[in-house]
MIVORO-714394 format. One line per 8 residues: number of its first residue (from 1); for each residue z, y, x of C-alpha. Coordinates in nm, 2 decimals, padded with zeros to 4 digits. Each point is the difference from the previous one (the first is absolute). Last residue first. Example, Ala and Ser with C-alpha at 12.3 -4.5 7.8 and 13.67 -1.06 7.14 Angstrom:
2> 00.71/-00.11/01.37 ~ 00.07/-00.34/-00.14 .
***
This chain:
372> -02.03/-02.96/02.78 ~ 00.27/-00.25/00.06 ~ 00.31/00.04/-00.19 ~ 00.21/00.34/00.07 ~ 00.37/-00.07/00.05 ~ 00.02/00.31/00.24 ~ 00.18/-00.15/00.28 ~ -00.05/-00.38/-00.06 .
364> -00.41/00.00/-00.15 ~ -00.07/00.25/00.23 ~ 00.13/-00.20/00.31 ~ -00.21/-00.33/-00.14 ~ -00.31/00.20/-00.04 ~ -00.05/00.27/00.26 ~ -00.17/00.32/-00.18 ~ 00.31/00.12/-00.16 .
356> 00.22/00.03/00.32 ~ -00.29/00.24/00.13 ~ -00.03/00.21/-00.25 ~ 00.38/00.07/-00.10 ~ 00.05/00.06/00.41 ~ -00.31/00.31/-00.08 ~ 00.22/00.06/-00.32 ~ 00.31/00.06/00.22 .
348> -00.13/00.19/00.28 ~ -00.09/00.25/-00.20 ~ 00.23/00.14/-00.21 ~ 00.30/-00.21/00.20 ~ -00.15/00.14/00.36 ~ -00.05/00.42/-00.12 ~ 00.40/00.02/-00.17 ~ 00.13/-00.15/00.35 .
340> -00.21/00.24/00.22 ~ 00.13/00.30/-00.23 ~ 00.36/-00.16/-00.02 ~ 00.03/-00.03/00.36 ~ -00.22/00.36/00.08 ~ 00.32/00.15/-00.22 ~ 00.29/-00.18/00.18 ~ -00.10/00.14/00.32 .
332> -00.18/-00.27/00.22 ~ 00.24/-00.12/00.30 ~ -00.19/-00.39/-00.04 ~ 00.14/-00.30/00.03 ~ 00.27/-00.08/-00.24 ~ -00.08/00.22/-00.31 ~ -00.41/-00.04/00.09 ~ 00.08/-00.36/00.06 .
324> 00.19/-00.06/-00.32 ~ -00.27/00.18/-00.23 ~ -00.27/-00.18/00.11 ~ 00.12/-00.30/-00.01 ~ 00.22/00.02/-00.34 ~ -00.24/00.25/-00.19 ~ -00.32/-00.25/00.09 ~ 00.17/-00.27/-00.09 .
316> 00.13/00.13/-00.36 ~ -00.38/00.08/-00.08 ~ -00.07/-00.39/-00.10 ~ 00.08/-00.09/-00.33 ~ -00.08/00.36/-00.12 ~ -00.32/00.02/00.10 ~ -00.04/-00.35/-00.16 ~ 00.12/00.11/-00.32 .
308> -00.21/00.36/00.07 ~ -00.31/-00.22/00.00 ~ -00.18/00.01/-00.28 ~ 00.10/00.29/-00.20 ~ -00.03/00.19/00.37 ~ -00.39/-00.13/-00.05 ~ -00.07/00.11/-00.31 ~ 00.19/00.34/00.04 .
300> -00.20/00.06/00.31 ~ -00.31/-00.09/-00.18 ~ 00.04/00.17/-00.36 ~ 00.24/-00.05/-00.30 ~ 00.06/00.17/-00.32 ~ 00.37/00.01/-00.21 ~ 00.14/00.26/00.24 ~ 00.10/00.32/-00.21 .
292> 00.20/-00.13/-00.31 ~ 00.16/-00.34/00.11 ~ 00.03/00.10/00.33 ~ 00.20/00.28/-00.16 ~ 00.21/-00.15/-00.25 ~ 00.07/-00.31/00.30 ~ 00.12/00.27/00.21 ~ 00.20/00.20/-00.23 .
284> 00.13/-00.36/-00.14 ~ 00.11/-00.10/00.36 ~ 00.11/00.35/00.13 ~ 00.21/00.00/-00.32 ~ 00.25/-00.31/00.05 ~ -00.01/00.07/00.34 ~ 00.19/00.33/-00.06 ~ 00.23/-00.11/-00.26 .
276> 00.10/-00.30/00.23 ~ 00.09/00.23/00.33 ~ 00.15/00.28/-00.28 ~ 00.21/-00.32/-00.19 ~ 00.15/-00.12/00.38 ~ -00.07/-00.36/00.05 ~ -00.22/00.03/00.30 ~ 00.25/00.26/00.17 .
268> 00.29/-00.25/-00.07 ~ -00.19/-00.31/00.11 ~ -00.12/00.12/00.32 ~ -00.43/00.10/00.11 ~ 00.10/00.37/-00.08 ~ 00.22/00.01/00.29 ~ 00.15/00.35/-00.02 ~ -00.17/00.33/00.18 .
260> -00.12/00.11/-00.29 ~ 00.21/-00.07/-00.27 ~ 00.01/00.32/-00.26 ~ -00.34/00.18/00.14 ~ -00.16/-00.32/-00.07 ~ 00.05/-00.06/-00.35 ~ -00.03/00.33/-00.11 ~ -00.35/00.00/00.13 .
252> -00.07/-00.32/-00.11 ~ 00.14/00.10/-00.39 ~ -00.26/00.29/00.05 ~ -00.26/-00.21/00.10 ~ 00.07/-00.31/-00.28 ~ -00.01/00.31/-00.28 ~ -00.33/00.14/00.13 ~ -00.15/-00.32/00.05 .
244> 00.07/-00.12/-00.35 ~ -00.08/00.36/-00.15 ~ -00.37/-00.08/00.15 ~ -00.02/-00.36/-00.07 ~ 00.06/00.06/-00.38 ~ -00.37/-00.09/-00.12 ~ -00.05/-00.31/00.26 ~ 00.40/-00.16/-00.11 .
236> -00.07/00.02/-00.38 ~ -00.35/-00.17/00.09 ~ 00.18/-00.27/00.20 ~ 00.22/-00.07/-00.28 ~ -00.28/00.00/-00.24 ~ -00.18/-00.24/00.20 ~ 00.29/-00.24/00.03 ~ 00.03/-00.16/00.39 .
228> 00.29/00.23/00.00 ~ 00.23/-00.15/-00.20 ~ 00.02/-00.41/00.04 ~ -00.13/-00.03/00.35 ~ 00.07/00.33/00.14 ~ 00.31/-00.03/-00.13 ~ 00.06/-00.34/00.14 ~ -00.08/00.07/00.32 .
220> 00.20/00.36/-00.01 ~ 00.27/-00.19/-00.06 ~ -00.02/-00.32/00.15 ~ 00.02/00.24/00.33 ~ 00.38/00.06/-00.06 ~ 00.10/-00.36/-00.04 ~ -00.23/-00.08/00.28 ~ 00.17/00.23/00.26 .
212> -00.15/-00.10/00.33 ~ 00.18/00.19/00.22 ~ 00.34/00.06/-00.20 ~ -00.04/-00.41/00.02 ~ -00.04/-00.01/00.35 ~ 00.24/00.20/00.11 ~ 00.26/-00.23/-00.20 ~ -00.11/-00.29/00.17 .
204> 00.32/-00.02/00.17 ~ 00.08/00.10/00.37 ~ 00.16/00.32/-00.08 ~ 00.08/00.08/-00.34 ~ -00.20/00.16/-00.20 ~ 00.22/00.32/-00.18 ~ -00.20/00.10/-00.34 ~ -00.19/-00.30/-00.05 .
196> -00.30/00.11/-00.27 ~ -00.03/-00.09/-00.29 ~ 00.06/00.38/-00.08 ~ -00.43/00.09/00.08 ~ -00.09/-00.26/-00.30 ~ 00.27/00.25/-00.22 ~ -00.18/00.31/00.11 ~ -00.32/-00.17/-00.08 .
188> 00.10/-00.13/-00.31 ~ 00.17/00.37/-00.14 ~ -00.38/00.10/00.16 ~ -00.13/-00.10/-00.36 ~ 00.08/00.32/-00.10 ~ -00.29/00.15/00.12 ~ -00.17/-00.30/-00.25 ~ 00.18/00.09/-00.26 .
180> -00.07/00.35/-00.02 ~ -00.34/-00.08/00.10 ~ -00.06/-00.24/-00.36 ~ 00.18/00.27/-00.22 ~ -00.33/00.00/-00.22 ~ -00.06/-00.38/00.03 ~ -00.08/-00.16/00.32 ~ 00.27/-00.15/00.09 .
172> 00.11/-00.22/-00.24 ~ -00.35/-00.13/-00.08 ~ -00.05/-00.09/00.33 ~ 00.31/-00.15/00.08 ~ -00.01/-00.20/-00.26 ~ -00.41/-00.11/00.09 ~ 00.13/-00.09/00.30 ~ 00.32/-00.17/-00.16 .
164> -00.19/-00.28/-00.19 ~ -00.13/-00.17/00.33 ~ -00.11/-00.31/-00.23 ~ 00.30/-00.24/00.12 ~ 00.26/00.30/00.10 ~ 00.19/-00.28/00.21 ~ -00.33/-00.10/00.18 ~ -00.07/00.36/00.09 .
156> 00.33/00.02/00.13 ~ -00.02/-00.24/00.24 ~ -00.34/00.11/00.07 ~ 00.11/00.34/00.12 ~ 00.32/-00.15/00.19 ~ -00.29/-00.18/00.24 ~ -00.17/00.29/00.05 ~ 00.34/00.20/00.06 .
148> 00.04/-00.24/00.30 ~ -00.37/00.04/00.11 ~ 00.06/00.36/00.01 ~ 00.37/-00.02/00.21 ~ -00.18/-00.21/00.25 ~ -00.32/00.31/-00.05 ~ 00.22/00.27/00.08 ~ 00.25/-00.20/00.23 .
140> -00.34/00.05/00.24 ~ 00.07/00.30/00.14 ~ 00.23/-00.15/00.27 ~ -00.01/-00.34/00.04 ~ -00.07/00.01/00.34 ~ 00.40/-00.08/00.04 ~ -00.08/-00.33/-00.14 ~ -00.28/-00.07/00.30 .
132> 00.22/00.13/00.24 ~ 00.28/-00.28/-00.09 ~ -00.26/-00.27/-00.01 ~ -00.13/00.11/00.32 ~ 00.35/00.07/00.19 ~ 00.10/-00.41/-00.12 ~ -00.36/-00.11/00.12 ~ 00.09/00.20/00.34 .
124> 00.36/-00.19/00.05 ~ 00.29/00.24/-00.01 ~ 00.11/00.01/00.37 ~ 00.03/00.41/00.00 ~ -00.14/00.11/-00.34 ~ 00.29/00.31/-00.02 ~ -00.08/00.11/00.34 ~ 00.00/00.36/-00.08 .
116> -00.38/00.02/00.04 ~ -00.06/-00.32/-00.26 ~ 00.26/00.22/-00.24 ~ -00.23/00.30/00.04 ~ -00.33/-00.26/-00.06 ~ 00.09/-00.09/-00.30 ~ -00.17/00.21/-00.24 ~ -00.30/00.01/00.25 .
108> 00.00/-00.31/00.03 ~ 00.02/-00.08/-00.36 ~ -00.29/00.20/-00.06 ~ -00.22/-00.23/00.20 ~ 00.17/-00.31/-00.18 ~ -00.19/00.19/-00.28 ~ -00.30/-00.21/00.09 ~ -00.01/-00.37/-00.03 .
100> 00.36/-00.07/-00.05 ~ 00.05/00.26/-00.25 ~ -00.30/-00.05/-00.19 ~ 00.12/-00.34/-00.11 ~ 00.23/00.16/-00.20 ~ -00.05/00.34/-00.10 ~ -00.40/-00.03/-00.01 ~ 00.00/-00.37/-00.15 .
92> 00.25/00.18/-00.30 ~ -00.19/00.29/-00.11 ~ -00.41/-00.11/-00.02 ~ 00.04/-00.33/-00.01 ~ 00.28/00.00/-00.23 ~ -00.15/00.23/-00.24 ~ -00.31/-00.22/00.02 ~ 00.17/-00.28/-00.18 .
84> 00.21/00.20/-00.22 ~ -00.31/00.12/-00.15 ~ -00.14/-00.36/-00.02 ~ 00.32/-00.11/-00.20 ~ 00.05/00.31/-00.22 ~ -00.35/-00.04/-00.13 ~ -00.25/00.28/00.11 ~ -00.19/00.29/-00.18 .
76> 00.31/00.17/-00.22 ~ 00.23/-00.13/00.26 ~ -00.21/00.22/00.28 ~ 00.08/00.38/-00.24 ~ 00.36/-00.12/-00.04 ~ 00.05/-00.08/00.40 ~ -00.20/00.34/00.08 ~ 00.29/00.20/-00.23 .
68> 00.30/-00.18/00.17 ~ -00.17/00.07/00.36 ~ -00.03/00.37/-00.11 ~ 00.38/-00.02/-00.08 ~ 00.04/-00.16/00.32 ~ -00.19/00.24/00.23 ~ 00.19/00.27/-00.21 ~ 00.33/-00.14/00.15 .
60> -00.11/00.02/00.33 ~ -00.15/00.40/-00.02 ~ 00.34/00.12/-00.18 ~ 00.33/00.04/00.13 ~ -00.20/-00.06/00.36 ~ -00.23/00.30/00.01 ~ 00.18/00.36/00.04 ~ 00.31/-00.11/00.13 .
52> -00.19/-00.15/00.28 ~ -00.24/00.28/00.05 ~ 00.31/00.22/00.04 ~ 00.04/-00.19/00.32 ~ -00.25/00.26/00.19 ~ 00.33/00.24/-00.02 ~ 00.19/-00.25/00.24 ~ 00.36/-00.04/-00.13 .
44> 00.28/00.01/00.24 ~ 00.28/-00.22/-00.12 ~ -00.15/-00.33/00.19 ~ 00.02/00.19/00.34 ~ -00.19/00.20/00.29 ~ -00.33/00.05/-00.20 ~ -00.31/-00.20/00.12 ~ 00.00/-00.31/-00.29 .
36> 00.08/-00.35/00.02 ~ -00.21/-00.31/00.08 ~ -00.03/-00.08/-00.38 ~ -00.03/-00.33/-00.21 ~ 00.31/00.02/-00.08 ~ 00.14/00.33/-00.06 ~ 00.13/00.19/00.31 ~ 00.10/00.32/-00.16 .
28> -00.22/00.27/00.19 ~ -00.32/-00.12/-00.16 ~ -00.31/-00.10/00.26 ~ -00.13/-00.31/-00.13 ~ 00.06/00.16/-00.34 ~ -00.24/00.26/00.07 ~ -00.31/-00.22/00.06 ~ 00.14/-00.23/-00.31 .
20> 00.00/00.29/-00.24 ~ -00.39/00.05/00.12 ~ -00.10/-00.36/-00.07 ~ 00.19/-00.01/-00.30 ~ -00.23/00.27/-00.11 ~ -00.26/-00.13/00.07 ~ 00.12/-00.29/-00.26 ~ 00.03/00.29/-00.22 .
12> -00.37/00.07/00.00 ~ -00.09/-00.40/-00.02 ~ 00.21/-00.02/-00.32 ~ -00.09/00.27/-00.17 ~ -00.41/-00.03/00.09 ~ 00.03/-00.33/-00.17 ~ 00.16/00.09/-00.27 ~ -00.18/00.29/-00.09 .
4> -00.30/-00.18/00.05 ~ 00.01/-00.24/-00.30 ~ -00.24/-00.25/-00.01 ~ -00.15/-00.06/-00.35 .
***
């Protein structure tokens, strides 16, 4: 049988991506990806950033776990072979070929500050192309680094022979100290968070790697994979949700009132043990209570299990048009900006989602969908 709770888990936080991402645009430190924020320097941190510190130590790395557990569930119907198949339509046609046939549309807007400054002057169009189509990247390192930990999965599974250390894990953890061990299980996490490059140098692919962080995201990939794809894991997790949550809030709490203000996307504030021990719970209180409260389905929850992959393939456009020109070319306060900005990527992005999906060759490269 189906189950829900996944599926509405993973399509409810990738709305919330889509809300971080609204109020990342904006943030006051520059970030990549950004256009900068409305206060009158870097230091001054906007209040509407505390949605920042609330959501990224956590909602990325529980997409991964919850990819980990979806992975065990499919390789218990498929062979490794076929599975692999269609994870690499589905993850790495989008991030590659994708690019050049629609994400170059978020590379302009990426680049289109240097382009301004004069940066492009005499560098041939194909050259600007291929270089806006790499910057359009963007969101998609989720589902590069995904394939890539795909491809790790089934290394390992071919070491382990018959997949021996699922039902290990199982057994180890879910015994009468089962939670204890699991909550401490963030020692990983914490650790996945310190591979990290503490000083990137300039011009090196440094900034990329604290970017994409595989090393870190095996680790909740793998756990989900070999831990919490256990029922009696996931039942620990549904019948302690509510202390879960109460512990990961107040950690949250203290967690922001210490470093707000600091750049929580940098190594040191992403490897600190209160960043890690707070991201660590959010993602078992949230799986407990998904888990617990919404295992059942109806139609909007059918259809966002359907399509928030492809929502999420595409919404990045509509942030980095529309909210560049309203920054750039409008004298809206900063409030209407992230109201107008918030309404266009809830619902201009699944009406884009629609229409790239119904043209067959264009779905097939952006959203890696076969014909329908």
């Amino acid at each position: 049988m189906r189950k829900h709770w996944i599926d509405n888990l993973r399509w409810v936080t990738v709305l919330l991506v889509l809300l971080y991402h609204v109020v990342y645009f904006y943030n006051n430190k520059g970030v990549f990806g950004g256009i900068g924020g409305f206060g009158p320097y870097p230091d001054v941190p906007q209040y509407q950033d505390v949605l920042m510190y609330i959501l990224y130590p956590w909602f990325m790395p529980l997409l991964f776990l919850l990819a980990g557990i979806s992975a065990r569930y499919a390789l218990e119907r498929y062979d490794g072979r076929s599975w692999f198949k269609a994870r690499t339509r589905k993850l790495l046609v989008p991030s590659t070929i994708g690019l050049f046939v629609f994400h170059w549309m978020v590379g302009y807007f990426n680049t289109i500050v240097a382009e301004r400054e004069g940066v492009f002057d005499g560098v041939p169009a194909i050259v600007k192309y291929i270089i806006m189509a790499v910057s359009g990247t963007g969101p998609l390192w989720f589902i590069q680094v995904l394939w890539l930990l795909s491809l790790i999965l089934l290394i390992i599974r071919r070491l382990d022979g018959k997949d021996r250390l699922h039902g290990a894990f199982g057994r180890a953890f879910s015994g009468k100290y089962g939670l204890v061990w699991i909550i401490l299980l963030g020692i990983f996490y914490w650790l996945g968070e310190k591979t990290m490059i503490s000083n990137p140098r300039p011009q090196s692919a440094d900034g990329l790697w604290n970017l994409y962080k595989p090393l870190f995201y095996l680790v909740p990939f793998l756990l989900g994979y070999y831990v919490f794809s256990n029922e009696a894991v996931q039942e620990k997790l549904s019948k302690a949700w509510v202390p879960l949550i109460g512990c990961a809030v107040v950690s949250g709490i203290v967690l922001i009132a210490a470093t707000f203000g600091q750049d929580n996307t940098s190594p040191q504030y992403q490897g600190s043990p209160l960043n890690s021990l707070y991201g660590w719970l959010m993602c078992l209180a949230m799986t407990g209570w998904f888990k617990a409260d919404f295992d059942h389905t109806g139609s909007f929850a059918g259809y966002m299990a359907r399509s928030s992959y492809g929502i999420y393939i595409v919404h990045y456009l509509v942030i980095a048009s529309l909210g560049y020109m309203l920054k750039i070319h409008t004298q809206l306060p900063p409030v209407a900006m992230y109201l107008l900005l918030g309404i266009a990527v809830f619902s201009l992005s699944p009406l884009l989602y629609e229409i790239i999906r119904r043209i067959p060759i264009i779905r097939w490269c952006v959203l890696g969908e076969k014909r329908t």
